[in-house]
Structures are given as C-alpha cells and as structure tokens.
C-alpha positions in Angstrom: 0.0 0.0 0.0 1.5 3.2 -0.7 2.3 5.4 1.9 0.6 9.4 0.9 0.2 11.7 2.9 -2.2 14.3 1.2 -1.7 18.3 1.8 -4.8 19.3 0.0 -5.2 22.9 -0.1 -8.3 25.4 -1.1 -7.0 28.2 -3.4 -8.6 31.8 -3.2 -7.6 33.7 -0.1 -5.7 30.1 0.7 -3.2 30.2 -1.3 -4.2 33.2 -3.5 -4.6 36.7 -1.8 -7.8 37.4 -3.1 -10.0 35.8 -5.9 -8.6 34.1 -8.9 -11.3 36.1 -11.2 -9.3 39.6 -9.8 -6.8 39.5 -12.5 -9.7 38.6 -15.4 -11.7 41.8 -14.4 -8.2 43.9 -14.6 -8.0 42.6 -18.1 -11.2 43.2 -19.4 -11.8 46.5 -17.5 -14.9 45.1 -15.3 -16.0 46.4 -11.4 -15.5 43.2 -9.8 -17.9 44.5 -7.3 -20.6 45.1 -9.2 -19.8 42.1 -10.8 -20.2 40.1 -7.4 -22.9 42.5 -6.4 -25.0 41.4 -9.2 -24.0 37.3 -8.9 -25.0 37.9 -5.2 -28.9 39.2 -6.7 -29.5 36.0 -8.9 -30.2 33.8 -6.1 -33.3 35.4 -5.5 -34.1 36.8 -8.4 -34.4 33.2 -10.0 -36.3 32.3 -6.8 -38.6 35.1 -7.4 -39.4 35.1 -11.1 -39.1 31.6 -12.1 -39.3 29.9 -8.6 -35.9 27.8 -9.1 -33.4 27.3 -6.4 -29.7 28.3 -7.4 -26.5 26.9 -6.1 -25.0 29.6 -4.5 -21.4 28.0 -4.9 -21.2 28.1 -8.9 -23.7 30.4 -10.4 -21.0 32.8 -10.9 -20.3 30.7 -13.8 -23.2 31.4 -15.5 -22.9 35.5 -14.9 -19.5 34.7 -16.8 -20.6 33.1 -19.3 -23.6 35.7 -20.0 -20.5 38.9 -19.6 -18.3 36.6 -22.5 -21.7 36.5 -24.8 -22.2 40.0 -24.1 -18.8 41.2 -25.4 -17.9 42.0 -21.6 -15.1 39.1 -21.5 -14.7 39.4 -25.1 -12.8 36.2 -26.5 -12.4 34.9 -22.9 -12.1 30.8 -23.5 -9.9 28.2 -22.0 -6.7 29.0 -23.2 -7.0 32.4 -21.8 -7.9 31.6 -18.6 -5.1 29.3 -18.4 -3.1 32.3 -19.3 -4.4 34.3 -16.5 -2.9 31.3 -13.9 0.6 33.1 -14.8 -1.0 36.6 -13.1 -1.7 35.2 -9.9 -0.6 36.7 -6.5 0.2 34.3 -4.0 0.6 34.7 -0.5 4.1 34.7 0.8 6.0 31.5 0.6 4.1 30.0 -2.0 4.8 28.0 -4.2 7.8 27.1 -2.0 5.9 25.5 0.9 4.9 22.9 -1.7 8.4 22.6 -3.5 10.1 22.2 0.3 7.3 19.9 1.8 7.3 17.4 -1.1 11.2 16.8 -0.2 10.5 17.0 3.7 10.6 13.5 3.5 13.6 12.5 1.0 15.2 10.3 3.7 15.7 6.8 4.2 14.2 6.3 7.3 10.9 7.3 5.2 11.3 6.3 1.6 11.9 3.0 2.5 8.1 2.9 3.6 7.4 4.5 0.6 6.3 7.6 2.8 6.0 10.7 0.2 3.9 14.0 -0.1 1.3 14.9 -2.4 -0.4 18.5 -2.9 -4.0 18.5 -4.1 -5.9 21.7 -4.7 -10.1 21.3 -4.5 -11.3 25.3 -5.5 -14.9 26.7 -6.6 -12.6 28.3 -8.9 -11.8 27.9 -12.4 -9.5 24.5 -13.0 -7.5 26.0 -16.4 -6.9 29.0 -14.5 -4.9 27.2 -11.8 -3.2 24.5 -14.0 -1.6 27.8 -15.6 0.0 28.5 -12.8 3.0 28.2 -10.7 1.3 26.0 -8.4 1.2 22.9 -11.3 4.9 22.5 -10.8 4.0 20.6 -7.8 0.2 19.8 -7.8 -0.6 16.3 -8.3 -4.2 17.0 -9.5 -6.8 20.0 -9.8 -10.4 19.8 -8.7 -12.4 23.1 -9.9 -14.9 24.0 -12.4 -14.4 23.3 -16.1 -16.2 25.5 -19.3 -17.1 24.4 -22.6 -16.3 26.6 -25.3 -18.3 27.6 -28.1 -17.7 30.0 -31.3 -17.4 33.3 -30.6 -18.9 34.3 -34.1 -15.5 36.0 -35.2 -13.5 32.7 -36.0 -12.4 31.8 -32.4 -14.0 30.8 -29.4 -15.5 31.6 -26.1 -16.9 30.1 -23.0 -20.3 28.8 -23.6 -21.2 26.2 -20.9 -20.7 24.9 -17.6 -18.8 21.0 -17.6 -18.1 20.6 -14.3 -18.7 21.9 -10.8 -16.9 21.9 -7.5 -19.1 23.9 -4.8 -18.5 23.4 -1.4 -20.6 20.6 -0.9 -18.9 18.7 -3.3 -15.2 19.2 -1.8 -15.7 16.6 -0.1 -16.3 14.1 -2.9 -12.9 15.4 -4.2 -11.2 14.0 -0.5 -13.0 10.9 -1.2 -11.7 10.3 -5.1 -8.1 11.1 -3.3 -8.8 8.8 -0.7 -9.4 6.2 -3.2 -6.6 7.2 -5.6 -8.5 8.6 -8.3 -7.3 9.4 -11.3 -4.0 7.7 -10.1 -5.7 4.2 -10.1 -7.5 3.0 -13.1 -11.0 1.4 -13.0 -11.5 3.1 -9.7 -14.3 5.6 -9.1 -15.7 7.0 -5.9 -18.1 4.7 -5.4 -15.4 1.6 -5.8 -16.3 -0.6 -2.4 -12.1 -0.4 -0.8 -11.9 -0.7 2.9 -10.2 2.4 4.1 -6.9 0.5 5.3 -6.4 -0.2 1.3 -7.1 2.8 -0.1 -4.5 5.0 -1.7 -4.3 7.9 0.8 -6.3 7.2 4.4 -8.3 10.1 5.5 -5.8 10.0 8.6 -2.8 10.9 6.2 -4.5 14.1 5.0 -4.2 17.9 5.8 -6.8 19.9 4.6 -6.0 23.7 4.5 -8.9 26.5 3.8 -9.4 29.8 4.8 -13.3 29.5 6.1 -17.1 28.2 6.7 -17.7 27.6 3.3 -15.0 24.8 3.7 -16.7 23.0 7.3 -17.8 19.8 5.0 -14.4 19.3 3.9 -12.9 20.0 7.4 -15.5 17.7 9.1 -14.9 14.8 6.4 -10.4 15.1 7.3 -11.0 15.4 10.6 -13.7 12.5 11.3 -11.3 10.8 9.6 -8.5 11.2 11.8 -6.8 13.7 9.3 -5.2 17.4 10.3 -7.4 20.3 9.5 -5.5 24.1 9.2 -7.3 27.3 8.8 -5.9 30.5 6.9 -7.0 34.3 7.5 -5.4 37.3 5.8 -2.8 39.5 7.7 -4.8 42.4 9.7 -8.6 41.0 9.0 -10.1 41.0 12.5 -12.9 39.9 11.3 -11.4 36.9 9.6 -9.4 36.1 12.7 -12.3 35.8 14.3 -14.0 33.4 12.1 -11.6 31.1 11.9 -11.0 31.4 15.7 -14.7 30.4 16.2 -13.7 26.9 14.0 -11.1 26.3 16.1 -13.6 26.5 19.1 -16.1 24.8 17.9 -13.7 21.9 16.8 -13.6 22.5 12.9 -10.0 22.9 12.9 -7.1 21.9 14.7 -5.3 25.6 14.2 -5.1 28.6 12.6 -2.6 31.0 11.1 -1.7 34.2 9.5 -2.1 33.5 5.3 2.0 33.8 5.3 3.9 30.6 4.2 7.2 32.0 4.4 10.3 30.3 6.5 10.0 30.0 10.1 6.2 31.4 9.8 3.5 29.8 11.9 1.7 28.1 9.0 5.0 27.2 7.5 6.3 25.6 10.3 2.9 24.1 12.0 2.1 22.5 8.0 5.9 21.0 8.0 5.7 19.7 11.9 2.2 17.9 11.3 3.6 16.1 8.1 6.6 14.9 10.0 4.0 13.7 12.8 2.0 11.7 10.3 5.5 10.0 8.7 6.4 9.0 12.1 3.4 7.6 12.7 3.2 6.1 9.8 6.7 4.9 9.9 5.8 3.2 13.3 3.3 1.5 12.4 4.9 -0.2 9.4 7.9 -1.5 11.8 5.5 -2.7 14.2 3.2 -4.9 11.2 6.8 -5.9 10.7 8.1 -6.9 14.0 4.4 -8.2 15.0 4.6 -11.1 12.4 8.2 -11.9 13.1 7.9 -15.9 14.8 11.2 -17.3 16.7 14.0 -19.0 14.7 14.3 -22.6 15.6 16.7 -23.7 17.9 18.5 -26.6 18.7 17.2 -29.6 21.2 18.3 -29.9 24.5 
C-alpha cells in the first residue's frame, strides 16, 4: 500500500490573496464589485421570477458566461484563462511551501516505507486558470470547475457552458476520489467498495487547508477521519481572525494562522511539523506490522 500523505489545499484567499477572477476583471476593465454585487442578486431573483433554487457556490459561472456572450469578456475561452494562472498573487511563501514539503521526507528512514507528499488543490474556482500557474509545478491533481467553449462568431472561441462543478458541498467528494486514488488508479471511481486501510491515501494521512465556513464539509470529512485540519486568514482581517478562531472552538480545525507561508512562519512551520508527525506515525506503524509477524528461529534440542 502506498504510503501518501495528502496536503490538499483550497485556493482563493488560501493560497491566493484574493480571488482568482481579480486578474480577469483587470483585463477586461470590469468592477469586480458590481460584478459580485449582481452574482450575489441572482439567487433570489431566479427564486422570485421563475421559482428555481440556485447553487450559490457556482452560479458565478453562469454570470461569466452571459458577460463573455455580451462582449464584456470578449474572447475569454480556456486558453486564456489558463493564461491568466501566470497573473496570480500568492501569499508569501508560496509555491515554496509545496516545492520544500514534497522533499521534507527525502530520507531513508521514510522512503523505505514509501512515505512521500502529495499537494492536491479542490477550489470553486476555475481548473485551467490554476493549472496555468506556478502552483502545477508541484500539484498532483486540480479539482475546480471546467467551461465548454463555443464559437465566438469571429472565427475563435468563447466560454459557452458549464462541464463541471466543485461547490463546497462537493469538496468533499474530491477528499473521497483522493482517498481512493483517483485518477492515479485505473478502474476506480468514488463509489469503488475499498476498505479504508487499502485505499491509496487514508483520511488520517491528510491535511486539509482552507481559509473559512464555506470549507466546514471538507474539514469535518479530514478530521472525522483522523486527518489534520488548518485554517488561513489574511494578515490584519479582525474579522477573519475571528471566524476562523470560532472553527477552532467549535472543533472544525485543529489551528489557525496568518495566510503567510514563508520560512520560520506559523503556518510554514505548523504544516511542515504535522507532516513529520503523520511519517512518524506512519513509519511506526509499518515497523510494528513488521516486528508483529516476526515468529522465533528454531533452535537446537536440549
């Protein structure tokens, strides 16, 4: 059985300082508040005139799609939101967190075990927009939301439809297709019968890092599972100290930190330490199945 343990991380105001979309409505010259604003309306407008619930999680998708068809996100299709990855601003220390963490481990005490780490990211955001960034380098996977494209009417083309949805329900789906190795296995899906002590990453060797509520389903599926659970707030937000200080209370998460990943910072170092705690642990218990099995030599009669 292989021996993962899974950092899987949200991305905006996780690993992102901000929103992912900040750098799209630069671009194109849109109010991202008004453009929120009015995202923030269609739940109830729907509700109202057609009688229809909305998810609140992903119909953002939809108010991008109608700005692209309007000419507001002229031309905006895949390949340029896969451009926009490289426009990103990360919070301090990242990507290097995940470059140093995946070779935390590159000793033989541990990858004789086959003890390694994995990064994961599971985001309401867009997918192409985050596999065009930095972050791919060391990302074994990307759960987000995927767009169809259509033609644009000039000869190219433009976002058209919605594929596929992450919302903060379905995070937790994500944890499960990592706990069962998905895609890494083939022929697996997430509703394959394994028994958790064969599956390809046990809840227990996770770490699931987010910044807020929205994330509580995820935190509650790691943790129930006798995985690590981290909370992030931005530097100088009271108010988002606070939140995630009421998590930590009311048992979401196991700690909280300032969003700064640099050397020798809180989350840097709290991230690093539990990793090491989980390869000992795991390193422990594969000595002990060892030394458990082990029967006497035989020995010469008396």
């Amino acid at each position: 059985m292989a021996n993962i343990i899974a950092v899987i991380w949200d991305c905006d105001k996780t690993l992102i300082d901000g929103y992912m979309q900040d750098p799209i409505f630069a671009e194109y010259g849109v109010d991202p508040k008004q453009f929120w604003s009015e995202v923030n309306a269609l739940p109830k407008f729907y509700k109202e005139t057609q009688g229809v619930k909305v998810n609140r999680d992903t119909i953002y998708l939809n108010h991008f799609i109608r700005y692209a068809r309007e000419g507001k996100f002229q031309g905006l299709n895949n390949a340029k939101l896969r451009a926009f990855g490289g426009k990103q601003k990360f919070y301090r220390g990242i990507p290097e967190i995940l470059r140093a963490t995946k070779k935390l481990l590159d000793d033989p005490a541990y990858t004789e075990y086959g003890i390694q780490v994995e990064h994961y990211i599971v985001s309401t955001g867009f997918a192409e927009v985050i596999r065009g960034s930095a972050l791919m380098d060391y990302v074994e996977e990307v759960w987000g939301c995927e767009l169809i494209e259509g033609p644009d009417g000039a000869g190219g083309t433009v976002i058209s439809e919605v594929a596929y949805t992450i919302d903060n329900t379905t995070k937790t789906r994500a944890i499960f297709e990592i706990n069962k190795g998905i895609p890494k296995l083939q022929d697996i899906d997430v509703n394959t019968r394994i028994e958790e002590k064969n599956r390809r990453v046990q809840l227990k060797n996770m770490i699931y890092i987010a910044d807020g509520p929205s994330d509580i389903p995820a935190f509650s599926v790691v943790r129930q599972g006798g995985g690590a659970t981290f909370a992030i707030y931005p530097r100088g937000d009271m108010a988002a100290l606070q939140q995630v200080e009421r998590m930590r209370a009311d048992g979401r998460v196991d700690m909280f930190a300032e969003a700064d990943y640099s050397e020798d910072s809180t989350a840097r170092m709290w991230i690093e330490n539990k990793i090491q705690q989980i390869a000992d642990r795991i390193r422990k218990e594969e000595r002990e199945a060892v030394t458990g099995n082990l029967s006497e030599g035989p020995k010469h009669l008396s």
